[in-house]
Backbone atoms as SQL, in Angstrom:
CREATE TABLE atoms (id INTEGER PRIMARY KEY, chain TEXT, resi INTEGER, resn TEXT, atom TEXT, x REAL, y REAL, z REAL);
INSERT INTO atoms VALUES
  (1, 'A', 1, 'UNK', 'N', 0.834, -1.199, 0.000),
  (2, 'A', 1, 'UNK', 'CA', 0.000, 0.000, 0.000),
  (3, 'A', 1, 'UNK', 'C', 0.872, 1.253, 0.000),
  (4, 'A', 2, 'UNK', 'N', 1.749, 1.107, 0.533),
  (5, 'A', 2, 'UNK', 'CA', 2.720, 2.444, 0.585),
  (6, 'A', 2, 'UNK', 'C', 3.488, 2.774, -0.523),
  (7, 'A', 3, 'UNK', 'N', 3.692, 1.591, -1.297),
  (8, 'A', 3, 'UNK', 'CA', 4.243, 1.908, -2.405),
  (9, 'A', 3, 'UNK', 'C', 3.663, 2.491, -3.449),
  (10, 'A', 4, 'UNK', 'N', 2.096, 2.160, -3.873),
  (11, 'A', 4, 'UNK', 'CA', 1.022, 2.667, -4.695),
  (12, 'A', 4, 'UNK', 'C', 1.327, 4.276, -3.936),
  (13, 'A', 5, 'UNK', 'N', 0.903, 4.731, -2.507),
  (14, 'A', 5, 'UNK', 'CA', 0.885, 5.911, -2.321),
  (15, 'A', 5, 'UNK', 'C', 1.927, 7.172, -2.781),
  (16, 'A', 6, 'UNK', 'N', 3.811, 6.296, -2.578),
  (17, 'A', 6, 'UNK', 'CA', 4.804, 7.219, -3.017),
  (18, 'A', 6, 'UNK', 'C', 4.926, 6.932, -4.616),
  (19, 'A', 7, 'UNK', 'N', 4.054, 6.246, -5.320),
  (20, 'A', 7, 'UNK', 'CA', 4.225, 5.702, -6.685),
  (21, 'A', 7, 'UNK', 'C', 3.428, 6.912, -7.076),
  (22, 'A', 8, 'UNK', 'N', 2.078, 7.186, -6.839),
  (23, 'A', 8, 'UNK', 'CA', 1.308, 8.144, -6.654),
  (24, 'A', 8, 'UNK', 'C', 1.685, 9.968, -6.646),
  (25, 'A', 9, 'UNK', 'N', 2.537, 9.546, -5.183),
  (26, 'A', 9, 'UNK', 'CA', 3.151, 10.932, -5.377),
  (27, 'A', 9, 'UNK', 'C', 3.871, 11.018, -5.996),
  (28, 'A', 10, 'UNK', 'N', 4.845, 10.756, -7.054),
  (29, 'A', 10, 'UNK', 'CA', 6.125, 10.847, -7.235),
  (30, 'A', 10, 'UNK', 'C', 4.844, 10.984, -8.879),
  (31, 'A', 11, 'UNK', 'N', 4.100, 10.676, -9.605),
  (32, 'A', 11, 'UNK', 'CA', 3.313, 10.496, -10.408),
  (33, 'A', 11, 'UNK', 'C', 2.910, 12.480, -10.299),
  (34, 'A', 12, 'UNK', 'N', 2.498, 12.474, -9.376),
  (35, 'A', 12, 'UNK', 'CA', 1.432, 13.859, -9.186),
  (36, 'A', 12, 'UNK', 'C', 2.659, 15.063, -9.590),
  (37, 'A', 13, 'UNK', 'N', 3.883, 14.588, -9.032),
  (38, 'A', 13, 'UNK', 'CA', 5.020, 15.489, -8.808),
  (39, 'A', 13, 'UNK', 'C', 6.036, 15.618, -9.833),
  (40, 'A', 14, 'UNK', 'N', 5.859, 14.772, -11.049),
  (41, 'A', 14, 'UNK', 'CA', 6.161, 14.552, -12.258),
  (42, 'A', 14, 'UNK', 'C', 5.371, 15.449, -13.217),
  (43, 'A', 15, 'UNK', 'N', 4.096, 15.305, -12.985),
  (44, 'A', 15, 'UNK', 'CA', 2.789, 15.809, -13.288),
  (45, 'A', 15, 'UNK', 'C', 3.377, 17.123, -13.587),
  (46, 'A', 16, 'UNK', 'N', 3.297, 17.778, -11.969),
  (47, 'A', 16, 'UNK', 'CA', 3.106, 19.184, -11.753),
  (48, 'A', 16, 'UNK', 'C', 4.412, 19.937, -12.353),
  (49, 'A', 17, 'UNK', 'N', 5.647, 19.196, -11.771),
  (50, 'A', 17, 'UNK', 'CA', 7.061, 19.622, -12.767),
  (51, 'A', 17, 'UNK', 'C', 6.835, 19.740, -13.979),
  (52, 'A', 18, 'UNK', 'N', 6.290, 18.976, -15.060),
  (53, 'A', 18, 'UNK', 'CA', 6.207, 19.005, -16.507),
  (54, 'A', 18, 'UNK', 'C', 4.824, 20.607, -16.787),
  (55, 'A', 19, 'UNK', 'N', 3.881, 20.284, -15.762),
  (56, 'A', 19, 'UNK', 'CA', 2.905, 21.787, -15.804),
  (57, 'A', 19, 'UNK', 'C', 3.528, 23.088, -16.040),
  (58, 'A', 20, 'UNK', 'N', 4.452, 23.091, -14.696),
  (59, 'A', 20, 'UNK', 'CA', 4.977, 24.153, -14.456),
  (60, 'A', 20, 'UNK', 'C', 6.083, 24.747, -15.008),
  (61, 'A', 21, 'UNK', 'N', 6.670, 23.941, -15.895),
  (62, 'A', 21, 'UNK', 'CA', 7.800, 23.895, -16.903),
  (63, 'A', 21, 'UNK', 'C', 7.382, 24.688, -18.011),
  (64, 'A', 22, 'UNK', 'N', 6.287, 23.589, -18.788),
  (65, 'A', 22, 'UNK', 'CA', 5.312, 24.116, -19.686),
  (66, 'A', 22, 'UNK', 'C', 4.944, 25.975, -19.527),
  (67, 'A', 23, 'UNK', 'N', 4.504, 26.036, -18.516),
  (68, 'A', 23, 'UNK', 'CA', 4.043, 27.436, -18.208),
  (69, 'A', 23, 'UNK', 'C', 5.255, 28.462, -18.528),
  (70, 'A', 24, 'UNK', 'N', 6.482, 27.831, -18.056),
  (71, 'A', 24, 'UNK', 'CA', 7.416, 28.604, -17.516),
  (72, 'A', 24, 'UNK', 'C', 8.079, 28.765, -19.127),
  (73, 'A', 25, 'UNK', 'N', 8.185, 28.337, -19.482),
  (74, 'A', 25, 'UNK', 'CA', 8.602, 28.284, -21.208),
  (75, 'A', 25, 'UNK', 'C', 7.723, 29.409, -21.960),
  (76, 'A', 26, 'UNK', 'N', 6.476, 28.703, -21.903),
  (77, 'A', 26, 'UNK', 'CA', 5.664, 29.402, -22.747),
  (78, 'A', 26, 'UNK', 'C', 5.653, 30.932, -22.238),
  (79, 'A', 27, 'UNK', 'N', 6.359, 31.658, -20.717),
  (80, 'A', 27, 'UNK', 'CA', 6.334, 32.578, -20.286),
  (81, 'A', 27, 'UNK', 'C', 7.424, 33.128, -20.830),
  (82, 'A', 28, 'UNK', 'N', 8.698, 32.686, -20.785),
  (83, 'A', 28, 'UNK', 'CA', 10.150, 33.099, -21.028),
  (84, 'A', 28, 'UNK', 'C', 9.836, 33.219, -22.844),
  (85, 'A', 29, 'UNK', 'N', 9.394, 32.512, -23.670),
  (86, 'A', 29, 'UNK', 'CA', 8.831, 32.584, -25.258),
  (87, 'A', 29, 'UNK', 'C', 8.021, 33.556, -25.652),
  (88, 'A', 30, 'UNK', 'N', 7.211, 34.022, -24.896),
  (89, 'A', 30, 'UNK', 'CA', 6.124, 35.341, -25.013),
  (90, 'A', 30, 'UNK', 'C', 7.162, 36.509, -24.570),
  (91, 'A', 31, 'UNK', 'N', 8.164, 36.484, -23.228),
  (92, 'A', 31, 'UNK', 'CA', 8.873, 37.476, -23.142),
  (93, 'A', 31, 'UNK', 'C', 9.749, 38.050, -24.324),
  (94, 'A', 32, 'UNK', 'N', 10.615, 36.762, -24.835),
  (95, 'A', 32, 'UNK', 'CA', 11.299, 37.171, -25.439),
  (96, 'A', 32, 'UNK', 'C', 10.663, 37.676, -26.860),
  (97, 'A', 33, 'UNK', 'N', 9.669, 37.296, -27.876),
  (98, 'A', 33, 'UNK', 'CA', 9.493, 37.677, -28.443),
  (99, 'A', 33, 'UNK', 'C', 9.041, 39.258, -28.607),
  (100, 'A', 34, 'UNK', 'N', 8.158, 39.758, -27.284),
  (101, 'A', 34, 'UNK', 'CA', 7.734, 40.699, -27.356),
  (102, 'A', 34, 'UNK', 'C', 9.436, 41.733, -27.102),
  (103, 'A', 35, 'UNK', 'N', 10.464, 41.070, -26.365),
  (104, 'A', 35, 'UNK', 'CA', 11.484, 41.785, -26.819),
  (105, 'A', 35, 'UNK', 'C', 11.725, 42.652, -27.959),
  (106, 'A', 36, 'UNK', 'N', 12.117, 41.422, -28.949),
  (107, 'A', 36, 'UNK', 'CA', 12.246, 41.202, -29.485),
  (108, 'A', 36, 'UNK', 'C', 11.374, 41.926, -30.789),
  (109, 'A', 37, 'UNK', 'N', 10.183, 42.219, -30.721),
  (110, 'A', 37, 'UNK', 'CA', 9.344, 43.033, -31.269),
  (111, 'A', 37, 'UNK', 'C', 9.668, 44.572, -30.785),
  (112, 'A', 38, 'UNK', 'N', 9.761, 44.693, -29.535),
  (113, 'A', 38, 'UNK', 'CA', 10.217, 46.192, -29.163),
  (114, 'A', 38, 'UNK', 'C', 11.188, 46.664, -29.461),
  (115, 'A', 39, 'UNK', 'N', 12.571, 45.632, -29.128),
  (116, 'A', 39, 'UNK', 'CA', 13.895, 46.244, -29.482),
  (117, 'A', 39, 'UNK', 'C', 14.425, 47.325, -28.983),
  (118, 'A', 40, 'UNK', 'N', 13.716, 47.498, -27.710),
  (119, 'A', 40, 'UNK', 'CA', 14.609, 48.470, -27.096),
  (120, 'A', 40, 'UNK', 'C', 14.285, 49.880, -27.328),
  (121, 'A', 41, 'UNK', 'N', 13.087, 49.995, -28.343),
  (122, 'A', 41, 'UNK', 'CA', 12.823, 51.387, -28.458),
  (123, 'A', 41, 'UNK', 'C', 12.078, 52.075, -27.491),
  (124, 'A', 42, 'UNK', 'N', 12.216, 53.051, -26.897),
  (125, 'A', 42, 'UNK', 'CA', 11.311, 53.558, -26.235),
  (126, 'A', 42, 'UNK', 'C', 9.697, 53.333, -26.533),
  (127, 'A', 43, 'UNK', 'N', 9.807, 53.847, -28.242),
  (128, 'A', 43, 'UNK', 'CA', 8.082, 54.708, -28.556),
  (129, 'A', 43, 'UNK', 'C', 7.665, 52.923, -28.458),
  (130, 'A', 44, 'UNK', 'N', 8.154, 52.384, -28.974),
  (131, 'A', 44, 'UNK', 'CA', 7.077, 51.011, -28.593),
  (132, 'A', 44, 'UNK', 'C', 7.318, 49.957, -27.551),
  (133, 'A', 45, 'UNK', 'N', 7.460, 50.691, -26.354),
  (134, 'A', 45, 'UNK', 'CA', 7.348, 49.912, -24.785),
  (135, 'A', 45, 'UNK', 'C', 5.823, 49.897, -24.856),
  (136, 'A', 46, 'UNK', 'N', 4.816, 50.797, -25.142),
  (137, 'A', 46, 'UNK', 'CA', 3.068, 50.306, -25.360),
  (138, 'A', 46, 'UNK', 'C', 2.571, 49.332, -26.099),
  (139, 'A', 47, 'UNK', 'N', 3.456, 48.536, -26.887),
  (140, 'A', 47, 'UNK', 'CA', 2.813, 47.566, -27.922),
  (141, 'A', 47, 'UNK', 'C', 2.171, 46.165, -26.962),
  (142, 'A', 48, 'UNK', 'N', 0.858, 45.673, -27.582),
  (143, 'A', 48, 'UNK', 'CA', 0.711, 45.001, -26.957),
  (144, 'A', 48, 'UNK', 'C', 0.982, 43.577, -27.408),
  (145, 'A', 49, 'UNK', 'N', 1.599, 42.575, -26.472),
  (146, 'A', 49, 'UNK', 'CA', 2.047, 41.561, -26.724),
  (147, 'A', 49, 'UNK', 'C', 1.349, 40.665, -27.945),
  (148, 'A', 50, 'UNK', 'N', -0.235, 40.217, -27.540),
  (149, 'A', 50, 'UNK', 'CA', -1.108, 39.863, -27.543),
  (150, 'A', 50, 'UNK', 'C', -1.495, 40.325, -29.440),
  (151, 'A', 51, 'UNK', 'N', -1.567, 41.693, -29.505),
  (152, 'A', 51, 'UNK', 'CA', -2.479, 42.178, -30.431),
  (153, 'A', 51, 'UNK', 'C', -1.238, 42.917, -31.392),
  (154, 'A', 52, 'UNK', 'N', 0.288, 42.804, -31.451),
  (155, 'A', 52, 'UNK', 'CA', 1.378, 42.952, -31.828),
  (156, 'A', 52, 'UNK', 'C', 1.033, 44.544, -31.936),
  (157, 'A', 53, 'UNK', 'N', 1.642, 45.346, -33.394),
  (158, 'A', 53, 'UNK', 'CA', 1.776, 46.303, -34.096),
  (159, 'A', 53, 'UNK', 'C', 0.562, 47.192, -33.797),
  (160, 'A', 54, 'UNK', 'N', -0.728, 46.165, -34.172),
  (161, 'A', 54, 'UNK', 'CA', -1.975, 46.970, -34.067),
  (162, 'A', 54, 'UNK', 'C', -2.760, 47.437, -33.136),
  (163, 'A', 55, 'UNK', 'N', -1.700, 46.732, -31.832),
  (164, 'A', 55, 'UNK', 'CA', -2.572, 47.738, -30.696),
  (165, 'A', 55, 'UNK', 'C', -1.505, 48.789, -30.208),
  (166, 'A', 56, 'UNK', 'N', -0.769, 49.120, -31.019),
  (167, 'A', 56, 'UNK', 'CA', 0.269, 49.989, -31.175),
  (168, 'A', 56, 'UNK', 'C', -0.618, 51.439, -30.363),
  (169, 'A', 57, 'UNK', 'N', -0.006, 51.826, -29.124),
  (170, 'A', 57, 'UNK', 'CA', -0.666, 52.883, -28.164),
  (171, 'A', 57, 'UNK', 'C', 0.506, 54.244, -28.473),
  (172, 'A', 58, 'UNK', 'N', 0.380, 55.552, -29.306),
  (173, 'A', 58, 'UNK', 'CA', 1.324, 56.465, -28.967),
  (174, 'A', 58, 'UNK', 'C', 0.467, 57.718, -28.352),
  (175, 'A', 59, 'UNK', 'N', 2.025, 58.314, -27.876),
  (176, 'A', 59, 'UNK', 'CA', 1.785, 59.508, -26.927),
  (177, 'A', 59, 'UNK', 'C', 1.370, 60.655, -27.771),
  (178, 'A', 60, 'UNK', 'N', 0.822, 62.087, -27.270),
  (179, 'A', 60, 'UNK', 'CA', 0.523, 62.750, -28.133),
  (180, 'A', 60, 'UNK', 'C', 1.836, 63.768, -29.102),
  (181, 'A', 61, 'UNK', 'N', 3.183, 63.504, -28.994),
  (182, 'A', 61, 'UNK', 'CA', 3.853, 63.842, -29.807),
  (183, 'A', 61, 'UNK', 'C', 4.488, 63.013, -30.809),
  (184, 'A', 62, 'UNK', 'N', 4.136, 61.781, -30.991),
  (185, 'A', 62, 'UNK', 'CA', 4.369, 60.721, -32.071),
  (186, 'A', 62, 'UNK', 'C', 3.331, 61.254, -32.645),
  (187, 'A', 63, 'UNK', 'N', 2.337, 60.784, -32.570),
  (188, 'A', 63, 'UNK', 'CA', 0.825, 61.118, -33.018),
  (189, 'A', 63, 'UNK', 'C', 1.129, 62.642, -33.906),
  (190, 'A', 64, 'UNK', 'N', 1.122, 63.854, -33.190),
  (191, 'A', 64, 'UNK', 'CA', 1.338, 64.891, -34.443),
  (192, 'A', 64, 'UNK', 'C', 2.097, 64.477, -35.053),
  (193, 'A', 65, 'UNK', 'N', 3.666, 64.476, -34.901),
  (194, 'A', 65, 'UNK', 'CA', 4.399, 63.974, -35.530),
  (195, 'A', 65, 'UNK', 'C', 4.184, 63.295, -37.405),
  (196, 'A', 66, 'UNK', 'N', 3.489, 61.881, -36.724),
  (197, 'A', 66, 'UNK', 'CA', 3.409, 61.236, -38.229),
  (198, 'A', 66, 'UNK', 'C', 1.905, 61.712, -38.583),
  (199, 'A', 67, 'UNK', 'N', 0.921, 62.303, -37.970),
  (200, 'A', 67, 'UNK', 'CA', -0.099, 62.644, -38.188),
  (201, 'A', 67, 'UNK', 'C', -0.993, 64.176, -39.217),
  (202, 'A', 68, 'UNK', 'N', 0.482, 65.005, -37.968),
  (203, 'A', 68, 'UNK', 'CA', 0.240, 66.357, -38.976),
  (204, 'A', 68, 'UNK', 'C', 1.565, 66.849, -40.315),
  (205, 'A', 69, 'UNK', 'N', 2.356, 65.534, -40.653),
  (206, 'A', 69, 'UNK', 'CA', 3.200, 65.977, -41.244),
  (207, 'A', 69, 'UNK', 'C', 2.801, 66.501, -42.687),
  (208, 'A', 70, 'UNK', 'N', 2.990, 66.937, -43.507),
  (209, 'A', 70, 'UNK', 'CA', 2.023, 67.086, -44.468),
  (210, 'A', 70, 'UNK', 'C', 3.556, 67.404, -45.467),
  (211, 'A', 71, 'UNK', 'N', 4.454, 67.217, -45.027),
  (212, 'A', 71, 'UNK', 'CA', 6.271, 67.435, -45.998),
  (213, 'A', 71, 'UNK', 'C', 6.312, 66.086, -47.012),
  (214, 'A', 72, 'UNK', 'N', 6.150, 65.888, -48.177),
  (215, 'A', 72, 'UNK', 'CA', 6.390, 64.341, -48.492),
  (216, 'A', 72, 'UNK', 'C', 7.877, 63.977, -48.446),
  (217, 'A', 73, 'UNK', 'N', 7.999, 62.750, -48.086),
  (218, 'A', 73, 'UNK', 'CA', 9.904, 62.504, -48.212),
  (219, 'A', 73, 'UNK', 'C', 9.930, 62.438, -49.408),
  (220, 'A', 74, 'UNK', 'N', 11.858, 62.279, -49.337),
  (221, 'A', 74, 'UNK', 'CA', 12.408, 62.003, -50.393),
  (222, 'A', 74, 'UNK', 'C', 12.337, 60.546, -51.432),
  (223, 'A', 75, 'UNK', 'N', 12.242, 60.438, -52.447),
  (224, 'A', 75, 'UNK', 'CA', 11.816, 59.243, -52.855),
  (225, 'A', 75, 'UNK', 'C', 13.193, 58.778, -53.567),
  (226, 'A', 76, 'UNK', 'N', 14.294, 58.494, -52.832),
  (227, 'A', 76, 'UNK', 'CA', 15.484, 57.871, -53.242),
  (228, 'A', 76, 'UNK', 'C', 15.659, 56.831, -52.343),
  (229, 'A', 77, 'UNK', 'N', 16.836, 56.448, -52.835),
  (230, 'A', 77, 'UNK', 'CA', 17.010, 55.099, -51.707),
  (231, 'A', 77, 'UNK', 'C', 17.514, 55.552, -50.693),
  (232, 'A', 78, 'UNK', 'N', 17.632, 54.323, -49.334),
  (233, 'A', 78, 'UNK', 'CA', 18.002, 55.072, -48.183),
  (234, 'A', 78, 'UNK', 'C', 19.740, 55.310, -48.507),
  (235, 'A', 79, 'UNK', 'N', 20.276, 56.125, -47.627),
  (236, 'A', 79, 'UNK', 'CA', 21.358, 56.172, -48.222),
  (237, 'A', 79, 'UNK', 'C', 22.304, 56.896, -49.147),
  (238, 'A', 80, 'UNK', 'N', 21.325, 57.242, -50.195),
  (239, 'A', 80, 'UNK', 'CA', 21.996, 57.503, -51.412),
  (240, 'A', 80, 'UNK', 'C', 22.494, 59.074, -51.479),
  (241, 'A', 81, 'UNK', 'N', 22.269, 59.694, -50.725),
  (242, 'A', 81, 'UNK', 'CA', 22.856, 61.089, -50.555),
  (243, 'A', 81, 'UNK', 'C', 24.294, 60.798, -49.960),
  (244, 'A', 82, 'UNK', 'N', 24.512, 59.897, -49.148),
  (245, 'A', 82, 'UNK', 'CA', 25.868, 60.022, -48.563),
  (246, 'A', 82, 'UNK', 'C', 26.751, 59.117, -49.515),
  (247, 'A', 83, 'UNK', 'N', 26.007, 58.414, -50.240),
  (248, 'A', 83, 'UNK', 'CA', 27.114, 57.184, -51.344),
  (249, 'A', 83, 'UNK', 'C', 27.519, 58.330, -52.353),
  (250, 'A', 84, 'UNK', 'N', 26.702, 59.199, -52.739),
  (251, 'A', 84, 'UNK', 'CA', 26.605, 60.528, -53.799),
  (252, 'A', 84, 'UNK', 'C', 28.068, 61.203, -53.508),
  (253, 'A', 85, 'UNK', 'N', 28.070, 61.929, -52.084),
  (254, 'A', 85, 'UNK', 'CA', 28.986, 62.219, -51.736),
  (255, 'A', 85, 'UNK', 'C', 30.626, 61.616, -51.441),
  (256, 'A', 86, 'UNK', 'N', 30.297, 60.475, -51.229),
  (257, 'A', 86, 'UNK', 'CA', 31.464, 59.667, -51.629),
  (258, 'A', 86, 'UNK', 'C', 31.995, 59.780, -52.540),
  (259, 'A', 87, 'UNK', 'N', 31.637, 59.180, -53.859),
  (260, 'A', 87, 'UNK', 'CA', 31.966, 59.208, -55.476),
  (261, 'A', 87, 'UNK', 'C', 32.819, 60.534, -55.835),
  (262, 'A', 88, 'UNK', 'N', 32.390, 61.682, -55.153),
  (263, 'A', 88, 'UNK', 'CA', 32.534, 62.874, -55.627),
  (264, 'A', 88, 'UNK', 'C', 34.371, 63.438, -55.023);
C-alpha cells in the first residue's frame, strides 16, 4: 500500500514539474518575443504583446508627428545622398 501511495506521489510530482515547466517556457517565449518586437525602443514599450503592431498605443507627440506631417519625403534610396557624396 505504501508503495502505490509514493508511486502516486512521485506520479502527481512529475505531473506538476512538466505543468509548471510548460508554463514557464511558454512565459520566457512570449517574453522574449515581445522583446524582441520592441527592441529596445522607447516609442514602442506600449505595444501590446497579444495584439502585436496593431494595438500599437502612442503619446501625443508621435501622433502629431506622423499625423500632422504634411512634408512628403524624399523618394530615393536610403542612403543615397551620402554614397553621392562619396563618389565625388
Amino acid at each position: 500500500m505504501n508503495t502505490l501511495i509514493v508511486l502516486a506521489l512521485v506520479l502527481v510530482n512529475l505531473a506538476l514539474i512538466f505543468h509548471l515547466g510548460e508554463k514557464l517556457f511558454n512565459y520566457v517565449k512570449r517574453y522574449t518575443d515581445h522583446k524582441k518586437l520592441v527592441n529596445d525602443h522607447p516609442e514602442m514599450k506600449s505595444i501590446d504583446p497579444e495584439r502585436g503592431l496593431m494595438g500599437f498605443e502612442s503619446d501625443d507627440v508621435i501622433r502629431s508627428l506622423v499625423l500632422d506631417n504634411d512634408e512628403p519625403g524624399a523618394s530615393e534610396p536610403y542612403l543615397a545622398t551620402l554614397n553621392e557624396e562619396e563618389e565625388d
